[in-house]
Every structure is written in C-alpha cells, then in structure tokens.
C-alpha positions in Angstrom: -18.9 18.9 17.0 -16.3 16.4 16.8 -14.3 15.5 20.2 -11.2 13.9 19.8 -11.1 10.5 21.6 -9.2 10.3 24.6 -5.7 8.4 24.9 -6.5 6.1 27.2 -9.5 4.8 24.7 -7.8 3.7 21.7 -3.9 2.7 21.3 -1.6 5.2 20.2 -1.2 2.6 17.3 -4.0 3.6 14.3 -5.8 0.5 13.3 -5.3 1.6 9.3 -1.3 0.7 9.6 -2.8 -2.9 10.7 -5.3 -3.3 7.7 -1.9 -2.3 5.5 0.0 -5.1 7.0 -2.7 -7.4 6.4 -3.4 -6.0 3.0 0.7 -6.1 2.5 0.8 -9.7 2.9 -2.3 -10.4 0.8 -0.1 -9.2 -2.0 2.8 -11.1 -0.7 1.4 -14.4 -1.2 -0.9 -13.9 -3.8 1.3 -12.1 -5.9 4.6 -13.8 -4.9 2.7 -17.4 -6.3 2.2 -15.7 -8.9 5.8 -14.5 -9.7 7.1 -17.5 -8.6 6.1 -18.9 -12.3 8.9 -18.0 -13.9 11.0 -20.8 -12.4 8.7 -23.4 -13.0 8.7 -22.6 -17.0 11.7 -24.7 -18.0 10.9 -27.9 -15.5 6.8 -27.3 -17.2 8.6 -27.5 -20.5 10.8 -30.6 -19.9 8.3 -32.8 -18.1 5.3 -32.1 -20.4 6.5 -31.3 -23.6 4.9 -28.0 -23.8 5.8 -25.3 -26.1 6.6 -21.9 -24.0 3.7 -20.5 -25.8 1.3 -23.3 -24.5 3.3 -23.1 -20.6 3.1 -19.3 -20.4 -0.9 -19.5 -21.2 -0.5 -21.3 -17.0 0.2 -17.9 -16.2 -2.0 -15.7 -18.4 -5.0 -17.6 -17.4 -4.0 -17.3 -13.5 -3.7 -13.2 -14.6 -6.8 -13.2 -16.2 -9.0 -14.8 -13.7 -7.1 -12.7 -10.2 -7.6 -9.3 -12.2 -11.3 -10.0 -13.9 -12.6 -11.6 -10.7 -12.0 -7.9 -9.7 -15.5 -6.8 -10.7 -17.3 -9.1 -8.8 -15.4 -9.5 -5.6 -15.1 -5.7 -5.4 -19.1 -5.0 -5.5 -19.2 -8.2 -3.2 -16.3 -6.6 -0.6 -18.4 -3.1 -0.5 -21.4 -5.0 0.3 -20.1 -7.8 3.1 -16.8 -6.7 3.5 -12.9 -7.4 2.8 -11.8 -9.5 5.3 -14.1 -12.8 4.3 -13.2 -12.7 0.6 -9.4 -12.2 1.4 -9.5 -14.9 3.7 -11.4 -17.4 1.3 -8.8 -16.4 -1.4 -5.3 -17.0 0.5 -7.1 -20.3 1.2 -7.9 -20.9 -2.8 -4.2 -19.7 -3.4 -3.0 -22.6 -1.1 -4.8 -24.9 -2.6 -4.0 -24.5 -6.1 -0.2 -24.0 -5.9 -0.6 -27.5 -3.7 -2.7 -28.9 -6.3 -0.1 -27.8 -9.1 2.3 -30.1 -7.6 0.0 -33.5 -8.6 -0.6 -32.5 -11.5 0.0 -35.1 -14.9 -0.4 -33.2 -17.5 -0.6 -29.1 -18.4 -4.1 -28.9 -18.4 -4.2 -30.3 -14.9 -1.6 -27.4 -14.9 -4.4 -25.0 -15.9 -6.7 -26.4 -13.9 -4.9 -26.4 -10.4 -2.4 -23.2 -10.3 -4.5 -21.4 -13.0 -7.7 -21.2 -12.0 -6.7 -21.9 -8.3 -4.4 -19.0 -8.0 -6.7 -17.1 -10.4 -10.0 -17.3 -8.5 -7.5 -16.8 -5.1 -6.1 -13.6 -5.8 -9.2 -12.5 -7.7 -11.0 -13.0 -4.2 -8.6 -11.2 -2.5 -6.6 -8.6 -3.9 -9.3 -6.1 -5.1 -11.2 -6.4 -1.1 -7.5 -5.6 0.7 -6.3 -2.7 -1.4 -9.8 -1.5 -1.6 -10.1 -1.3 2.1 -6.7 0.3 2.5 -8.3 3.7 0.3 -10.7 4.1 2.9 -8.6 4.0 5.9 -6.1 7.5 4.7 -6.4 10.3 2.8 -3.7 12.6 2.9 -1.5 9.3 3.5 -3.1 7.6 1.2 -0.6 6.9 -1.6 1.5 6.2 0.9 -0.4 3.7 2.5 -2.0 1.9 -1.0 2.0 2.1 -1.8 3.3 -0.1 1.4 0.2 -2.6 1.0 1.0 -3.2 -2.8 4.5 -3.4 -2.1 3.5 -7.1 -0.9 3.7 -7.6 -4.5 7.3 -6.4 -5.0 8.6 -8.1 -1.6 6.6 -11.1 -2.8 8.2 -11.3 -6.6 12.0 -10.6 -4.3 11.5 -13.4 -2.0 9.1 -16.4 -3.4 10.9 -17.1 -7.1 14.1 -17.8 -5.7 12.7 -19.4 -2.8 10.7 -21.9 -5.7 14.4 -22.0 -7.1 16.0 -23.2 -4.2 13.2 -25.9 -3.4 12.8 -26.5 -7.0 16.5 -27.3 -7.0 16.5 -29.3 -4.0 13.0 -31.1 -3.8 12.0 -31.0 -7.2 9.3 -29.0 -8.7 6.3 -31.0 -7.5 7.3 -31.0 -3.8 8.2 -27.1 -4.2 4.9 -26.3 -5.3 3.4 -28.2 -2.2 5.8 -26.1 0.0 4.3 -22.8 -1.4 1.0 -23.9 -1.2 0.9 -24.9 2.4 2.9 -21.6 3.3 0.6 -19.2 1.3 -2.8 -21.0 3.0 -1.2 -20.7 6.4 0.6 -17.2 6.5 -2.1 -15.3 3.8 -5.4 -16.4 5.5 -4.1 -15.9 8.8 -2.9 -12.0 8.2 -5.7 -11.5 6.1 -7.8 -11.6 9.5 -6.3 -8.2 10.2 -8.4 -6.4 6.9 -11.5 -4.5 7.9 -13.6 -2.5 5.7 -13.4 1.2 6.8 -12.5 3.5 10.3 -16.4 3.1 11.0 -16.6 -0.8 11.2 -13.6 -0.7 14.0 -13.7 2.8 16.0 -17.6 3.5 15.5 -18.9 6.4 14.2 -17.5 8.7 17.0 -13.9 7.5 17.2 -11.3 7.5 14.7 -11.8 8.2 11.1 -9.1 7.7 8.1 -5.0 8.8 9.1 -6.4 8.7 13.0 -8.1 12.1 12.9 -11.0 12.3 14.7 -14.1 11.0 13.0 -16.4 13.7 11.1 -17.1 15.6 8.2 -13.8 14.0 6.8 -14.8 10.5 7.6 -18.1 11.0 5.8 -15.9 12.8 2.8 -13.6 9.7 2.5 -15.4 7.0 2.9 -19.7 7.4 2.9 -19.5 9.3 -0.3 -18.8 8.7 -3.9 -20.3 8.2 -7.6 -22.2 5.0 -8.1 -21.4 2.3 -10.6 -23.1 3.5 -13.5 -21.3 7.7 -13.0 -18.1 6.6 -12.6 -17.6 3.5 -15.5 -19.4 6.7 -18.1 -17.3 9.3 -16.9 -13.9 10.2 -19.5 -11.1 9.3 -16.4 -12.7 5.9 -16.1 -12.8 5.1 -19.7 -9.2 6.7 -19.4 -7.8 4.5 -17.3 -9.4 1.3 -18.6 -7.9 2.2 -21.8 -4.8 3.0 -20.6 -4.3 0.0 -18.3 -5.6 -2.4 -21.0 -3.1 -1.0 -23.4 -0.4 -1.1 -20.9 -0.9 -4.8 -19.5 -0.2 -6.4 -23.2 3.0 -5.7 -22.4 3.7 -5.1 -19.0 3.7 -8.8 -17.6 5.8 -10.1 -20.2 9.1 -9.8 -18.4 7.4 -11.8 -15.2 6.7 -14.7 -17.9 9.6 -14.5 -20.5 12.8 -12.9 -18.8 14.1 -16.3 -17.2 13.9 -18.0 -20.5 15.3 -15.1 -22.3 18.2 -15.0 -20.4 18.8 -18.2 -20.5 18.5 -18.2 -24.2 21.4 -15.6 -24.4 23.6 -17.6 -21.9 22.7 -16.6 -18.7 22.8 -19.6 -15.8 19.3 -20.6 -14.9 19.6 -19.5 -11.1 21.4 -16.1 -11.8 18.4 -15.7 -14.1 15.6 -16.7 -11.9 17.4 -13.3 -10.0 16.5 -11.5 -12.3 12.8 -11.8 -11.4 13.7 -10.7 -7.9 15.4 -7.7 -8.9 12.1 -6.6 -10.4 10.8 -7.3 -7.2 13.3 -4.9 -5.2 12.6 -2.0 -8.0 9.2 -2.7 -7.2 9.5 -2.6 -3.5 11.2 0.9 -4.0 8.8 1.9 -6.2 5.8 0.9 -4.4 7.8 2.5 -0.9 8.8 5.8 -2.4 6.9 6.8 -5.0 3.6 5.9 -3.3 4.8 8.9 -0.6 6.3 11.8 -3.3 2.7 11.2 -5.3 1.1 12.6 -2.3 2.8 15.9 -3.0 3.3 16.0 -6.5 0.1 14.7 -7.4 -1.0 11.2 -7.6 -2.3 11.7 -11.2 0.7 13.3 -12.7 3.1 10.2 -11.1 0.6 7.5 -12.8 1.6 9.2 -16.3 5.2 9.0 -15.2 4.7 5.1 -14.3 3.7 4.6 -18.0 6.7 6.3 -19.4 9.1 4.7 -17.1 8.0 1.6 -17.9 8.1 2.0 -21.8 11.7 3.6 -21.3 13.2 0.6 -19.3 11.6 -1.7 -22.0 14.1 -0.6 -24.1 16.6 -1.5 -22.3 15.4 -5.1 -22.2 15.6 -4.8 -25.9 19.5 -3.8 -26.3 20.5 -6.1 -23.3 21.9 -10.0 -23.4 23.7 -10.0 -20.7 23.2 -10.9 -16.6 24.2 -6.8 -15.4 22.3 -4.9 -18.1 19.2 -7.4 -17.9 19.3 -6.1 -14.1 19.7 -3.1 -14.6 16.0 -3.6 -17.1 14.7 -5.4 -13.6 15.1 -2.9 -11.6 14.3 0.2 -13.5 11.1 -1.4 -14.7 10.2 -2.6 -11.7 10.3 1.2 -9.9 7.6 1.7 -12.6 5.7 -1.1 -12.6 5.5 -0.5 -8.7 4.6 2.9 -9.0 2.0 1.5 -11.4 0.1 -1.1 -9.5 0.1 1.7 -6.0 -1.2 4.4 -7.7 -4.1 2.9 -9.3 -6.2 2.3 -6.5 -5.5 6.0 -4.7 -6.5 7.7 -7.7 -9.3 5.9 -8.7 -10.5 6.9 -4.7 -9.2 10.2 -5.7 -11.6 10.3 -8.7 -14.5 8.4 -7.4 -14.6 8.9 -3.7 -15.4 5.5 -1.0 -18.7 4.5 -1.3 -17.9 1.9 -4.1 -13.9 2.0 -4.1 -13.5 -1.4 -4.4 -16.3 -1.9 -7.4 -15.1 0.5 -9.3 -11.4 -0.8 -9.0 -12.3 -4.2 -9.8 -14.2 -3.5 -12.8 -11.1 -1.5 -13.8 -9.0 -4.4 -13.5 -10.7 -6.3 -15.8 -8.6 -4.6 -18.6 -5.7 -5.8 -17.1 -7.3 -9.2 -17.1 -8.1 -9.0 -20.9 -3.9 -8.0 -21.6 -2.8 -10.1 -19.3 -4.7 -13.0 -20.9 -3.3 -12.2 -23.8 0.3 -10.5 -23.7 2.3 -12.8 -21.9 0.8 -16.1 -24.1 1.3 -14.1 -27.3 4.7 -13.1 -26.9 5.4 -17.2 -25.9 3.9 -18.4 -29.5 5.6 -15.4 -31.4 8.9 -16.9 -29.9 8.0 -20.3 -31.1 7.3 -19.2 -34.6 10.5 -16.7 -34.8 12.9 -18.0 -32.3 13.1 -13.9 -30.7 11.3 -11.5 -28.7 12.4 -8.5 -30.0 8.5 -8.3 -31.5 6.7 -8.6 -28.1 9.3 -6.3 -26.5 8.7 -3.4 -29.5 5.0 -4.3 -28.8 4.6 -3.5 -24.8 7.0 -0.7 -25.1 4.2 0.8 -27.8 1.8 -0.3 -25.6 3.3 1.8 -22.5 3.7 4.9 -24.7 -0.2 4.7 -25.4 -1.2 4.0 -22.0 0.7 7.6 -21.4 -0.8 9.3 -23.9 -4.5 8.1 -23.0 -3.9 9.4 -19.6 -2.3 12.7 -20.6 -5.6 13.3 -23.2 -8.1 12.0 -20.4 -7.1 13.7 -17.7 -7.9 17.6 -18.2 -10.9 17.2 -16.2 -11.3 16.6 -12.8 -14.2 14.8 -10.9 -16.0 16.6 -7.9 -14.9 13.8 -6.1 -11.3 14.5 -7.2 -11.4 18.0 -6.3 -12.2 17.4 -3.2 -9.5 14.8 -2.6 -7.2 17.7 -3.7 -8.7 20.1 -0.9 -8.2 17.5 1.7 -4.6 16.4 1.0 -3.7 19.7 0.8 -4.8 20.5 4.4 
C-alpha cells in the first residue's frame, strides 16, 4: 500500500513542471533556429546566387535530419536517458548556426546549419518531449502542450530577432549571435530533463502529476508495447501515414511565406512578422488546445489539427496582402500547434511508457521524409512557374488526407489506449 510522502520530504513544487521547462526551452532553441530561416532566404539568395529552390533545400535537409534522427535518439533516450542527448544537441545547435555564419558557399550552407542544426535537434527534441509523456497523465496533453509550445514562442521571438541583427550586423555576425545564445541557454536548461518520476523521487515517492507512486506509476511509465507491436499495429501505420502526408505541406509557410509576401509587395520586415504570428497561433494552440484535448479526447483534437490546418491553407491561397496573410499565420499556426502537442500524448496514449520515446521517433521519420521534400519542391515549382498556388493546392490536399487516414485508422483502440482513457477519466 502506497503512503503518500510527507510535505516536509519533497517541495510542494512537482519535479514534472521542471522537466517541462527544460523540455520548453529545448524546443525554443532548437526550433526557434530553425524558424529563424526564413529571414536568411533573401540575404542566402543575394550573396550566393542560389535559386530559392536550391536555398530552401538549407532548410529541408536541417528538417529531415532533426525529425529522422528521431528513431535513433529515441531508442537511445529510453535506454541512457534524455538529459545527455538533449544536452549534446543544444550544443550541436550552437555550433552549426555559428558555423553558418563562415560559411563561402551554400554547400558550406548545408553543411554547417543543415546538418548542424539537423543532427542538434534530432538529438534533442524526440529525448525532451519523450520524457515529458512519462512525467503526467491526466495532465498530460497539457503538459506535452506547454513543452512544445517552445516551438511556437521560439518561431515568435528568434525570426525577428535574426531580423533585427541581420539588419544591423549583417547576416554572418547574426548567425554567430544565435549560435552562441542557443549553446549557452539550450544546454544549460536542458540539464533540468530527467527520464521519468522513478529516476528523481525513487520508487516510493512521487509518480506522474505528483500522486503518490504505485500501481499508476507502473501503468504510465514501466509498461507498454515493444517496438515491433506498436510500428505493426493499424494506429501506428495511421499516424505515419497521416503525418507523412501532412508534412509535404505543412512546413511550406515556415520556408516560403517571407518570400511570398514579398513577392506581392509586402516590406521585408513586416513580412518576416508574419513568421512570428505563426509562432503566437502556435503558442495558443500548443497552450490551449493541449488542456481541452484532455477532456475532449486527445485523438478526436489530432483529426481537428489536420482540418484546421488544411482550412487556413486556403486562406494563404486567396490572400496578397500583409492583414489577410496574418490572419493565414495565425489560424494555421493554432493548428499546426495543436499538431506538433498532441502527437506525442497520443502516441503514449496508444502505446503506453516503456518505449515512448522510440516509438515517437520512428514516427517522426515521416515527417523527415515530407519535410525533406515539401518545402524544397514547392521552391523549384516557384522557379519553373513564377507562383505557388501549386504547392499551396498540394499541402492543403495533403492535410485533408492526413484527416481522413486518422478518421479510417482510428476505430480501434489499443489496450494501452484504453487504459489511458480509464486513468484520465479518474
């Protein structure tokens, strides 16, 4: 029998909300390097010569690398833990965004902030938000939503932030300004991450939300399908088709919608906005949505994500101006937040703890593959048709078959997610 530990033996503060902070600014730096792309394209363009197609393949490779790396650092996370691979990766983050700023040529480009930040947020990003699954579970949409809202108060704060240094110091100096701050500030909150309730409190003190540890602990975090169950089972092969479908299209706008604005007139700091605006959408979505999806269902709000996101693609598709592009921003990035917090609770939710963080990163490797090559296609269709009303059409389809997949997928439920159910509804 279970005896709740006494007051005076742990702070009133749970150690979970501390791994979320940590994990939070994992997806800060990492992800707010990443965004930051956007307003490098043009200076990229002008000093090299590139097309856009052969500059936004800088940013497909980064994506490629930070969401395959997923299936090896998220076996390597459940095995040695998150905190050492989170560290090592705000370090590789650092470097290559620093790196970037030497570099002669694009494929020094590729070299420094692609694989750089690719291998860095590969490292890290699966290891935090896998770690945040096992500290909650009836808070734990909540929770996976404020960690991965890093990534929406990251894509708010770090592209105009490039802007202003890009503006003032050039780009070279501004990516040695980013690097320096994302080595400094990531690694150092990253020492906050620990693996689960057990590694900090022991096995009789505090298990996930702060309850006392027991048969819940053991539920949440000991237990689960292996590799080989959960990667056969229809909801996996549901979400990998549905997130591979959806990421042709749903990193465009982080790539593309500074150029196209510009293109249609809009000045080139008011547009860099624009990026940021996705990144307050985001922030709400990742805030609020994360929460309500702990009530309404955490399965029923990822199939929501998907239409949202196809719906405020169309409004990219109608809109040439500043206001109505924002308005795009910040619709799509509610979705796109919802997306990216969801993902991780309900593949917990299907799957249970024991290999969380595996089975998320092998997941994410379909959002490597459309990544790799949505963003870099939609650059070379603009070079051969001067518009992007094709790779806009194309990720809205994309979104609307990412919705149906999970709609068709998801009749059954996983013992695993039925007992998720149970406990977040007592």
């Amino acid at each position: 029998m279970s005896v709740k530990p006494a007051a005076a033996k742990y702070p009133r503060l749970f150690y979970g909300w501390l791994v979320v902070a940590g994990a939070f600014t994992v997806t800060f730096v990492g992800f707010g390097c990443v965004y930051s792309f956007s307003a490098f394209v043009e200076p990229l363009e002008h000093d090299f010569g590139g097309s856009r197609g052969s500059v936004s393949l800088v940013f497909s490779l980064a994506g490629f690398l930070y969401f395959g790396l997923g299936s090896l650092s998220g076996p390597l996370a459940d095995r040695f833990g998150s905190r050492r691979l989170a560290v090592i990766g705000m370090l590789l983050i650092g470097a290559g965004v620093a790196l970037a700023g030497f570099a002669q040529n694009l494929v020094q480009v590729y070299a420094a902030y692609g694989l750089g930040v690719g291998i860095g947020v590969g490292c890290a990003y699966v290891p935090a938000m896998g770690a945040v699954q096992r500290w909650f579970v009836r808070h734990r949409g909540l929770a996976s939503g404020l960690a991965s809202s890093g990534i929406g108060v990251g894509t708010l704060i770090v592209p105009p932030l490039a802007g202003f240094f890009i503006g003032l110091l050039g780009w070279r100096d501004a990516y040695l300004i980013l690097g320096g701050l994302a080595a400094v500030i990531g690694a150092g909150m990253a020492l906050l991450i620990e693996n689960d309730p057990h590694d900090h409190y022991g096995a009789h003190g505090l298990g996930p939300d702060g309850d006392p540890a027991g048969a819940n602990d053991k539920a949440a975090s000991a237990t689960g399908a292996s590799l080989r169950e959960a990667i056969s089972s229809r909801q996996f092969i549901g979400l990998y088709a549905a997130c591979l479908s959806c990421s042709f299209g749903v990193f465009v706008p982080f790539v593309h919608l500074v150029p196209y604005a510009v293109d249609h007139g809009v000045a080139q700091t008011a547009a860099v906005l624009l990026v940021s605006v996705i990144g307050v959408g985001s922030t709400v979505g990742r805030f609020f949505l994360g929460g309500l999806a702990d009530r309404l269902g955490r399965e029923l709000s990822l199939l929501a994500m998907f239409v949202g996101m196809a719906l405020a693609l169309v409004i990219w598709l109608i809109s040439t101006a500043f206001w109505p592009l924002a308005v795009f921003a910040f619709v799509f990035g509610i979705a796109y937040g919802g997306w990216v917090a969801l993902l991780p609770a309900v593949v917990m939710d299907y799957f249970g703890g024991r290999n969380v963080s595996g089975i998320i990163g092998i997941l994410y490797t379909s959002v490597g593959f459309g990544t790799l090559i949505g963003p870099t296609a939609a650059g070379f269709t603009f070079d051969a048709t001067r518009s992007y009303t094709l790779p806009i059409l194309a990720s809205v389809v994309a979104n609307v078959i990412a919705a149906v997949i999970i709609a068709l997928s998801a009749k059954r439920v996983t013992k695993y997610a039925a007992a998720a159910e149970q406990r977040r509804r007592t």
